[in-house]
C-alpha positions as CSV (number, residue, x, y, z in Angstrom):
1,X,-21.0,-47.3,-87.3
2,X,-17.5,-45.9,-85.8
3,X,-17.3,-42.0,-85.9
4,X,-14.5,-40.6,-88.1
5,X,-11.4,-39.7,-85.4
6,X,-11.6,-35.9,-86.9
7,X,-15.0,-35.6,-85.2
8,X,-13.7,-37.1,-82.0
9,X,-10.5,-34.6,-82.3
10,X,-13.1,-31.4,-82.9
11,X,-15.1,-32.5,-80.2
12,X,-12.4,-32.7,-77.8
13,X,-11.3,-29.5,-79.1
14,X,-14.7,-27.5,-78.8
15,X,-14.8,-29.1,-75.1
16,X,-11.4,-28.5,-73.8
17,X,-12.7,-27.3,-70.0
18,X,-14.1,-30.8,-69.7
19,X,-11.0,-32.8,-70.6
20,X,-9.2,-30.9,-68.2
21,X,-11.2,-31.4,-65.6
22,X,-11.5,-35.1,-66.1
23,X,-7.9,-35.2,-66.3
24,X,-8.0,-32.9,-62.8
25,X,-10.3,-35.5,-61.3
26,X,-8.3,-38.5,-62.5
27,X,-4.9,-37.4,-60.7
28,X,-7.2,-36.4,-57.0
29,X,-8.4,-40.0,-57.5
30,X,-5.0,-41.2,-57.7
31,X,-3.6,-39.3,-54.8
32,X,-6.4,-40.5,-52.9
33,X,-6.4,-43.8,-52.9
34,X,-2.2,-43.5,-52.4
35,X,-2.9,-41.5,-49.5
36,X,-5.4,-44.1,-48.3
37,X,-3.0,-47.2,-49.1
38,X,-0.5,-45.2,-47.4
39,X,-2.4,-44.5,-44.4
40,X,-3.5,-48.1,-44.2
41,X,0.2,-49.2,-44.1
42,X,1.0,-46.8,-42.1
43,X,-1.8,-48.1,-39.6
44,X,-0.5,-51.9,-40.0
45,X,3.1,-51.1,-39.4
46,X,2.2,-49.5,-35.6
47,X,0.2,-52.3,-35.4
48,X,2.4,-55.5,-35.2
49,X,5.0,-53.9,-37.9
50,X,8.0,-54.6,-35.2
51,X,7.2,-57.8,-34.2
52,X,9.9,-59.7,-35.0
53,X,9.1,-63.6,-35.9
54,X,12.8,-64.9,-35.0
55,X,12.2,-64.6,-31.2
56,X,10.6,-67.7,-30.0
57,X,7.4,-67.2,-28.7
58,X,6.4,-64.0,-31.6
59,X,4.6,-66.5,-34.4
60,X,4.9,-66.1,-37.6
61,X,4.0,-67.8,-40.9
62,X,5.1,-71.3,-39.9
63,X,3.3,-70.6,-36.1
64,X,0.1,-69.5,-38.1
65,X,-0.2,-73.1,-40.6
66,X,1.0,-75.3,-37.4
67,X,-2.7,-76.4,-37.3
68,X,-4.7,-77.6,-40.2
69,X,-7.7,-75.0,-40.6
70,X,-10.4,-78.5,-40.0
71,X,-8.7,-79.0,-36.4
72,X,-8.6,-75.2,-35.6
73,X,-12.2,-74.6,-37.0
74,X,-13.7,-77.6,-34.9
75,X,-11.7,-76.4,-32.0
76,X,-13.0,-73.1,-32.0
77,X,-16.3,-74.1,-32.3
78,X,-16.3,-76.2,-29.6
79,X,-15.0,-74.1,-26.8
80,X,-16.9,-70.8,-28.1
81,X,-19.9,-73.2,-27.8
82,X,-18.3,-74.1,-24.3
83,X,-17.9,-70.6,-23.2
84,X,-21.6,-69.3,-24.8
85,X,-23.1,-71.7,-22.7
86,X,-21.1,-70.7,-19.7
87,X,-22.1,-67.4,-20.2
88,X,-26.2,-68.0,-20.5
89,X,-25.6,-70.6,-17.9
90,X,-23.6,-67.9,-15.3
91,X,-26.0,-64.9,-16.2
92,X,-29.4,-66.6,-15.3
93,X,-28.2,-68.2,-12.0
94,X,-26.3,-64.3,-11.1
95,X,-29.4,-62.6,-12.0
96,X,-31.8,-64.4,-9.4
97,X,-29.3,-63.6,-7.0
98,X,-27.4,-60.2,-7.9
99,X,-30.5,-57.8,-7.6
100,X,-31.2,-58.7,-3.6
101,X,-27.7,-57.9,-2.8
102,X,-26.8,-54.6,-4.9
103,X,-28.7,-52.4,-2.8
104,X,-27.0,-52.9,0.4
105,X,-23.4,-53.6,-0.8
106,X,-23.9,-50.0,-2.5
107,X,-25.1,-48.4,0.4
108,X,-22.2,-49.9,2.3
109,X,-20.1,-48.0,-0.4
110,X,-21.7,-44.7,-0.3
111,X,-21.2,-44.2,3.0
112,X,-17.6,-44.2,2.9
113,X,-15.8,-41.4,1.1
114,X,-12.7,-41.5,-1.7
115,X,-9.5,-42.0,0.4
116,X,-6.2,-40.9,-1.4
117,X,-5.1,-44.8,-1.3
118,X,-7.5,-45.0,-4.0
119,X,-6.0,-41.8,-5.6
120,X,-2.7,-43.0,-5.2
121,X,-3.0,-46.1,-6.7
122,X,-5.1,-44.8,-10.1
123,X,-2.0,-42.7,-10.5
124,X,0.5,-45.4,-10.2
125,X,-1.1,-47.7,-12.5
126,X,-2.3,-44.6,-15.1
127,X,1.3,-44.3,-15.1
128,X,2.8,-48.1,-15.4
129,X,0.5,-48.7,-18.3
130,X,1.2,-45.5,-19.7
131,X,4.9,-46.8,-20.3
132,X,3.1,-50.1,-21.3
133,X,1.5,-48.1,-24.1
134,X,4.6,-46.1,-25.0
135,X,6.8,-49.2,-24.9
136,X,4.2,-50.6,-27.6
137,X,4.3,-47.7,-29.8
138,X,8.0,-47.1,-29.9
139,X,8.8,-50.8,-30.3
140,X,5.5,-50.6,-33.3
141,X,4.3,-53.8,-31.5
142,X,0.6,-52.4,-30.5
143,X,-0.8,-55.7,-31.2
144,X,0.0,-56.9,-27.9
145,X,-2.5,-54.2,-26.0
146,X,-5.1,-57.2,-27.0
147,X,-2.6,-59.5,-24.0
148,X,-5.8,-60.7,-21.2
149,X,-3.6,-58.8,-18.8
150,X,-3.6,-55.6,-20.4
151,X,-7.6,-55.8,-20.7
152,X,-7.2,-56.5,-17.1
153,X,-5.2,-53.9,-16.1
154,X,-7.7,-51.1,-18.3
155,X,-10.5,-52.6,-15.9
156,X,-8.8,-52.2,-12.8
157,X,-8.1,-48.3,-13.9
158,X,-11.7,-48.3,-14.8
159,X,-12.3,-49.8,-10.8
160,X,-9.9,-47.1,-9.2
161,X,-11.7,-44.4,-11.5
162,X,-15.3,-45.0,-11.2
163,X,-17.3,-44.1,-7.9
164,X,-19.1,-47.2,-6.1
165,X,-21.9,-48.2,-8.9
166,X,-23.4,-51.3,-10.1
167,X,-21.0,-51.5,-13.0
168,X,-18.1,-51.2,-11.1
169,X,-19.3,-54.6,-8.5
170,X,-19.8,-56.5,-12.2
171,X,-16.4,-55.3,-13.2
172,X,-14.5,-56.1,-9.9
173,X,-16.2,-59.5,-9.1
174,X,-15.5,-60.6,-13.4
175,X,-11.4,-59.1,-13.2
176,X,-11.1,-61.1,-9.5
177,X,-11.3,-64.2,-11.8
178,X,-9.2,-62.6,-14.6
179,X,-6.0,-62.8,-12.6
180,X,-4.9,-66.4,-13.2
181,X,-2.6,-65.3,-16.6
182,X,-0.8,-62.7,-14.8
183,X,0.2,-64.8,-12.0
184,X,1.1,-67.3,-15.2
185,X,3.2,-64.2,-16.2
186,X,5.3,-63.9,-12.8
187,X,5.8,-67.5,-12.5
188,X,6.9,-67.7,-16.3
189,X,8.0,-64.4,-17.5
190,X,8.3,-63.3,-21.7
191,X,10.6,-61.3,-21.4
192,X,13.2,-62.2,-24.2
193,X,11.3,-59.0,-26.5
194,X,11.6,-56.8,-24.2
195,X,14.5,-54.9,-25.2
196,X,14.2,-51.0,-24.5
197,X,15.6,-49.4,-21.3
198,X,13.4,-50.3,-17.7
199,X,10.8,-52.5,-20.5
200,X,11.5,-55.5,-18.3
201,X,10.7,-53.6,-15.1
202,X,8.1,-51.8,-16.4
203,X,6.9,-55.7,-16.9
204,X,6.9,-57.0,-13.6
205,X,5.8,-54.0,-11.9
206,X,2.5,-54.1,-13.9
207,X,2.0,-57.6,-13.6
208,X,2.4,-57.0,-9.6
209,X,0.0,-54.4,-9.9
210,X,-2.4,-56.4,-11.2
211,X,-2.7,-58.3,-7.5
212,X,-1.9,-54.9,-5.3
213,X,-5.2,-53.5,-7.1
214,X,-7.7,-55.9,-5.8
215,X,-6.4,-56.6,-2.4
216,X,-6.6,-52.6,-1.7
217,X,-10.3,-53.0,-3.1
218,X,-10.8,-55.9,-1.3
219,X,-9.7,-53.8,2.4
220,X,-12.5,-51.3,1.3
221,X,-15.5,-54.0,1.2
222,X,-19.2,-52.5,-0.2
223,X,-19.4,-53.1,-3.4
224,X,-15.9,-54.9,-3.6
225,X,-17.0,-57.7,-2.0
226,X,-16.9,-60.5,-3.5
227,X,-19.3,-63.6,-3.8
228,X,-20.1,-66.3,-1.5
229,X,-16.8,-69.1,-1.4
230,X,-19.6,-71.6,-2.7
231,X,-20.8,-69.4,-5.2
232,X,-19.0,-70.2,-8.8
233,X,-21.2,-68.6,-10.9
234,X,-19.1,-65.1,-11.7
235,X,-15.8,-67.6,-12.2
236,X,-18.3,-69.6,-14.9
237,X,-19.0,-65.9,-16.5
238,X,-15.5,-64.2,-16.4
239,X,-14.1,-68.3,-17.8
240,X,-16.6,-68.1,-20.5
241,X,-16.0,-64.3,-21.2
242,X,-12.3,-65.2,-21.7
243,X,-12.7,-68.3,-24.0
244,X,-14.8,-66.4,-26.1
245,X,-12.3,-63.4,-26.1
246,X,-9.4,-65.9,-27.1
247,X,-11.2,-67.8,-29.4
248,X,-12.8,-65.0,-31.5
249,X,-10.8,-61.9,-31.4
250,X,-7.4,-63.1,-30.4
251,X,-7.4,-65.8,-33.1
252,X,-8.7,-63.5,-35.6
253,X,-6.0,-61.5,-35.1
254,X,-3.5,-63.8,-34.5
255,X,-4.4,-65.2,-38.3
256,X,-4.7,-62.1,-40.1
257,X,-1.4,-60.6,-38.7
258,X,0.2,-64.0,-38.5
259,X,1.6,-62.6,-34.8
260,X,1.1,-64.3,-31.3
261,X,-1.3,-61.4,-29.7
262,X,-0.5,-63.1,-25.9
Protein backbone atom coordinates (compact mmCIF):
# COMPACT_ATOMS: atom_id res chain seq x y z
CA UNK A 1 0.00 0.00 0.00
CA UNK A 2 1.43 3.59 -1.12
CA UNK A 3 0.85 6.33 1.69
CA UNK A 4 -1.49 9.15 0.75
CA UNK A 5 1.06 12.30 -0.34
CA UNK A 6 -0.84 14.45 2.47
CA UNK A 7 0.84 12.27 5.10
CA UNK A 8 4.19 12.48 3.39
CA UNK A 9 3.61 16.48 3.17
CA UNK A 10 2.64 16.58 7.15
CA UNK A 11 5.49 14.57 7.88
CA UNK A 12 7.94 16.66 6.14
CA UNK A 13 6.27 19.48 7.75
CA UNK A 14 6.36 18.14 11.53
CA UNK A 15 10.14 17.33 10.71
CA UNK A 16 11.43 20.40 9.00
CA UNK A 17 15.01 20.46 11.04
CA UNK A 18 15.73 17.17 9.39
CA UNK A 19 15.03 18.14 5.75
CA UNK A 20 17.21 20.91 6.26
CA UNK A 21 19.90 19.23 7.37
CA UNK A 22 19.81 16.52 4.75
CA UNK A 23 19.63 19.24 2.29
CA UNK A 24 22.82 20.89 4.36
CA UNK A 25 24.57 17.56 4.02
CA UNK A 26 23.77 17.00 0.39
CA UNK A 27 25.41 20.37 -0.84
CA UNK A 28 28.94 19.63 1.69
CA UNK A 29 28.89 16.33 -0.17
CA UNK A 30 28.82 18.08 -3.36
CA UNK A 31 31.53 20.64 -2.58
CA UNK A 32 33.47 17.81 -1.50
CA UNK A 33 33.85 15.70 -3.99
CA UNK A 34 34.32 19.13 -6.52
CA UNK A 35 36.96 20.05 -4.27
CA UNK A 36 38.50 16.56 -4.54
CA UNK A 37 38.00 16.33 -8.48
CA UNK A 38 39.52 19.57 -8.45
CA UNK A 39 42.45 18.91 -6.43
CA UNK A 40 43.00 15.74 -8.40
CA UNK A 41 43.22 17.76 -11.62
CA UNK A 42 45.00 20.11 -10.22
CA UNK A 43 47.57 17.32 -9.13
CA UNK A 44 47.58 15.79 -12.83
CA UNK A 45 48.08 19.05 -14.55
CA UNK A 46 51.72 19.75 -12.46
CA UNK A 47 52.25 16.36 -13.23
CA UNK A 48 52.77 15.99 -17.05
CA UNK A 49 49.86 18.85 -17.78
CA UNK A 50 52.69 20.79 -20.06
CA UNK A 51 54.03 18.22 -21.82
CA UNK A 52 53.40 18.98 -25.16
CA UNK A 53 52.99 15.74 -27.56
CA UNK A 54 54.05 17.76 -30.97
CA UNK A 55 57.77 17.78 -29.95
CA UNK A 56 59.30 14.63 -31.14
CA UNK A 57 60.55 12.59 -28.61
CA UNK A 58 57.31 13.75 -25.73
CA UNK A 59 54.76 10.57 -26.71
CA UNK A 60 51.51 10.83 -26.92
CA UNK A 61 48.44 8.81 -27.88
CA UNK A 62 49.84 7.44 -31.15
CA UNK A 63 53.49 6.78 -29.12
CA UNK A 64 51.45 4.98 -26.37
CA UNK A 65 49.30 2.25 -29.04
CA UNK A 66 52.78 1.88 -31.22
CA UNK A 67 52.94 -1.67 -29.64
CA UNK A 68 50.24 -4.11 -29.49
CA UNK A 69 49.50 -4.66 -25.58
CA UNK A 70 50.50 -8.95 -26.37
CA UNK A 71 54.13 -7.76 -27.63
CA UNK A 72 54.48 -5.18 -24.70
CA UNK A 73 53.03 -7.61 -22.02
CA UNK A 74 55.46 -10.52 -23.18
CA UNK A 75 58.22 -8.00 -23.33
CA UNK A 76 57.81 -6.86 -19.93
CA UNK A 77 57.69 -10.02 -18.60
CA UNK A 78 60.59 -11.23 -19.90
CA UNK A 79 63.17 -8.64 -19.01
CA UNK A 80 61.45 -8.05 -15.33
CA UNK A 81 62.00 -11.82 -15.19
CA UNK A 82 65.63 -11.00 -16.67
CA UNK A 83 66.29 -8.34 -14.13
CA UNK A 84 64.61 -10.45 -10.89
CA UNK A 85 66.97 -12.98 -11.51
CA UNK A 86 69.77 -10.58 -11.81
CA UNK A 87 68.94 -9.22 -8.78
CA UNK A 88 68.74 -12.79 -6.56
CA UNK A 89 71.60 -13.83 -8.64
CA UNK A 90 73.86 -10.30 -7.73
CA UNK A 91 72.60 -10.24 -3.98
CA UNK A 92 73.74 -13.91 -2.97
CA UNK A 93 77.17 -13.77 -4.64
CA UNK A 94 77.61 -9.72 -2.94
CA UNK A 95 76.52 -11.07 0.30
CA UNK A 96 79.32 -13.82 0.80
CA UNK A 97 81.61 -11.25 -0.06
CA UNK A 98 80.33 -7.71 1.21
CA UNK A 99 80.41 -8.42 5.04
CA UNK A 100 84.50 -9.24 5.13
CA UNK A 101 85.18 -6.06 3.47
CA UNK A 102 82.76 -3.41 5.22
CA UNK A 103 84.61 -3.23 8.29
CA UNK A 104 87.78 -2.01 7.11
CA UNK A 105 86.69 0.15 4.08
CA UNK A 106 84.57 2.01 7.02
CA UNK A 107 87.33 2.27 9.24
CA UNK A 108 89.42 3.68 6.38
CA UNK A 109 86.50 6.27 6.22
CA UNK A 110 86.24 7.24 9.78
CA UNK A 111 89.42 8.20 10.07
CA UNK A 112 89.33 10.87 7.66
CA UNK A 113 87.31 13.96 8.50
CA UNK A 114 84.54 15.99 6.16
CA UNK A 115 86.61 18.28 3.87
CA UNK A 116 84.76 21.30 2.37
CA UNK A 117 85.28 19.63 -1.25
CA UNK A 118 82.62 17.52 -0.10
CA UNK A 119 80.62 20.58 1.22
CA UNK A 120 81.19 22.32 -1.83
CA UNK A 121 80.03 20.00 -4.08
CA UNK A 122 76.56 19.02 -2.05
CA UNK A 123 75.91 22.74 -2.47
CA UNK A 124 76.48 22.83 -6.15
CA UNK A 125 74.48 20.04 -6.98
CA UNK A 126 71.58 20.95 -4.09
CA UNK A 127 71.52 23.87 -6.28
CA UNK A 128 71.62 22.51 -10.06
CA UNK A 129 68.78 20.14 -9.33
CA UNK A 130 67.08 22.70 -7.43
CA UNK A 131 66.62 24.60 -10.89
CA UNK A 132 66.03 20.99 -12.35
CA UNK A 133 62.99 20.95 -9.96
CA UNK A 134 61.89 24.47 -10.58
CA UNK A 135 62.28 24.14 -14.30
CA UNK A 136 59.79 21.08 -13.95
CA UNK A 137 57.26 22.83 -11.97
CA UNK A 138 57.10 26.04 -13.95
CA UNK A 139 57.17 24.20 -17.31
CA UNK A 140 54.17 21.67 -15.23
CA UNK A 141 56.26 18.78 -16.69
CA UNK A 142 57.06 16.99 -13.18
CA UNK A 143 56.81 13.70 -14.79
CA UNK A 144 60.19 13.81 -15.94
CA UNK A 145 61.78 13.76 -12.11
CA UNK A 146 61.11 9.84 -12.77
CA UNK A 147 64.30 10.39 -15.81
CA UNK A 148 67.22 7.41 -14.46
CA UNK A 149 69.42 10.42 -14.25
CA UNK A 150 67.53 12.38 -12.00
CA UNK A 151 67.20 9.27 -9.51
CA UNK A 152 70.85 9.39 -10.04
CA UNK A 153 71.52 12.64 -9.33
CA UNK A 154 69.11 12.38 -5.75
CA UNK A 155 71.66 9.49 -4.83
CA UNK A 156 74.64 11.22 -5.39
CA UNK A 157 73.08 14.20 -3.01
CA UNK A 158 72.25 11.41 -0.75
CA UNK A 159 76.32 10.31 -1.09
CA UNK A 160 77.68 14.00 -0.55
CA UNK A 161 75.08 14.25 2.48
CA UNK A 162 75.46 11.05 4.42
CA UNK A 163 78.57 10.37 6.69
CA UNK A 164 80.77 7.18 5.62
CA UNK A 165 78.07 4.17 6.55
CA UNK A 166 77.25 1.00 5.09
CA UNK A 167 74.38 2.45 3.15
CA UNK A 168 76.23 5.00 1.62
CA UNK A 169 79.14 2.06 -0.01
CA UNK A 170 75.74 0.10 -1.38
CA UNK A 171 74.58 3.41 -2.78
CA UNK A 172 77.94 4.62 -4.33
CA UNK A 173 79.11 1.11 -5.73
CA UNK A 174 74.93 0.61 -7.36
CA UNK A 175 75.02 4.76 -8.94
CA UNK A 176 78.91 3.92 -10.27
CA UNK A 177 76.98 1.63 -12.68
CA UNK A 178 74.00 4.01 -13.07
CA UNK A 179 76.03 6.41 -15.17
CA UNK A 180 75.77 4.92 -18.63
CA UNK A 181 72.33 7.16 -19.60
CA UNK A 182 73.85 10.33 -18.63
CA UNK A 183 76.86 9.90 -20.72
CA UNK A 184 73.93 8.70 -23.43
CA UNK A 185 72.60 12.26 -22.55
CA UNK A 186 75.97 14.28 -23.36
CA UNK A 187 76.67 12.40 -26.43
CA UNK A 188 72.86 12.79 -27.56
CA UNK A 189 71.32 15.73 -25.93
CA UNK A 190 67.06 16.36 -25.65
CA UNK A 191 67.08 19.45 -25.64
CA UNK A 192 64.46 20.57 -28.27
CA UNK A 193 61.78 21.09 -24.84
CA UNK A 194 63.89 22.87 -23.08
CA UNK A 195 62.70 26.22 -23.67
CA UNK A 196 62.92 28.60 -20.52
CA UNK A 197 65.96 30.90 -19.96
CA UNK A 198 69.64 28.94 -18.90
CA UNK A 199 67.07 25.38 -19.06
CA UNK A 200 69.60 24.07 -21.56
CA UNK A 201 72.56 24.89 -19.39
CA UNK A 202 71.10 24.02 -16.39
CA UNK A 203 71.01 20.55 -18.61
CA UNK A 204 74.40 19.94 -19.36
CA UNK A 205 75.78 21.16 -16.24
CA UNK A 206 73.75 18.45 -14.26
CA UNK A 207 74.42 15.82 -16.55
CA UNK A 208 78.40 16.86 -16.02
CA UNK A 209 77.79 16.62 -12.55
CA UNK A 210 76.73 13.47 -12.60
CA UNK A 211 80.57 12.27 -13.56
CA UNK A 212 82.45 15.25 -11.35
CA UNK A 213 80.42 13.56 -8.24
CA UNK A 214 81.99 10.14 -8.28
CA UNK A 215 85.47 10.94 -9.43
CA UNK A 216 85.72 13.41 -6.17
CA UNK A 217 84.39 10.30 -4.19
CA UNK A 218 86.49 8.14 -5.94
CA UNK A 219 89.90 10.60 -4.70
CA UNK A 220 88.59 10.04 -1.14
CA UNK A 221 88.79 5.99 -1.23
CA UNK A 222 87.17 4.04 2.23
CA UNK A 223 84.08 3.35 1.66
CA UNK A 224 84.08 4.81 -2.01
CA UNK A 225 85.97 2.18 -3.27
CA UNK A 226 84.79 0.31 -5.56
CA UNK A 227 84.82 -3.48 -6.30
CA UNK A 228 87.38 -5.72 -7.67
CA UNK A 229 87.86 -5.03 -11.88
CA UNK A 230 86.76 -8.82 -12.10
CA UNK A 231 84.08 -8.55 -9.83
CA UNK A 232 80.55 -7.95 -11.92
CA UNK A 233 78.31 -8.68 -9.42
CA UNK A 234 77.18 -4.85 -8.30
CA UNK A 235 76.96 -3.98 -12.36
CA UNK A 236 74.42 -7.39 -12.46
CA UNK A 237 72.50 -5.68 -9.35
CA UNK A 238 72.36 -1.88 -10.34
CA UNK A 239 71.45 -3.61 -14.40
CA UNK A 240 68.76 -5.57 -12.91
CA UNK A 241 67.62 -2.64 -10.46
CA UNK A 242 67.26 -0.52 -13.59
CA UNK A 243 65.28 -2.93 -15.87
CA UNK A 244 63.01 -3.50 -13.22
CA UNK A 245 62.61 0.32 -12.63
CA UNK A 246 61.92 0.87 -16.56
CA UNK A 247 59.84 -1.84 -16.96
CA UNK A 248 57.44 -1.45 -13.93
CA UNK A 249 57.27 2.10 -12.97
CA UNK A 250 58.31 3.97 -15.93
CA UNK A 251 55.94 2.05 -18.25
CA UNK A 252 53.25 2.32 -15.86
CA UNK A 253 53.46 5.71 -16.10
CA UNK A 254 54.36 6.19 -19.38
CA UNK A 255 50.70 4.33 -20.14
CA UNK A 256 48.64 6.00 -17.75
CA UNK A 257 49.83 9.62 -18.71
CA UNK A 258 50.44 8.53 -22.33
CA UNK A 259 53.97 10.77 -21.88
CA UNK A 260 57.62 9.54 -22.51
CA UNK A 261 58.88 9.70 -18.64
CA UNK A 262 62.84 9.50 -20.11
Amino acid sequence: MFHHPASILALNSSRPHLVQHSRYGAKEKEQFFAMSRYSFANLLDWIYGGVDPSFEGNGGPECAAFLPWQQRLLESLIFLSVGVVEIVVSLQRIKRSHSKEVVTLLAQSRNKEESFGKNLLLVSLCLIFGLELGFKFASKTVIYLMNPCHVVTMLQIFLLACPPCQLAMVVFRLQMHMLNGALLALLFPVVNTRLLPFEMEVYYIQHVMLYVVPIYLLHKRGIYTPEPILSFWWALLATGLMFVYHFSILQILGLVSQYSCY
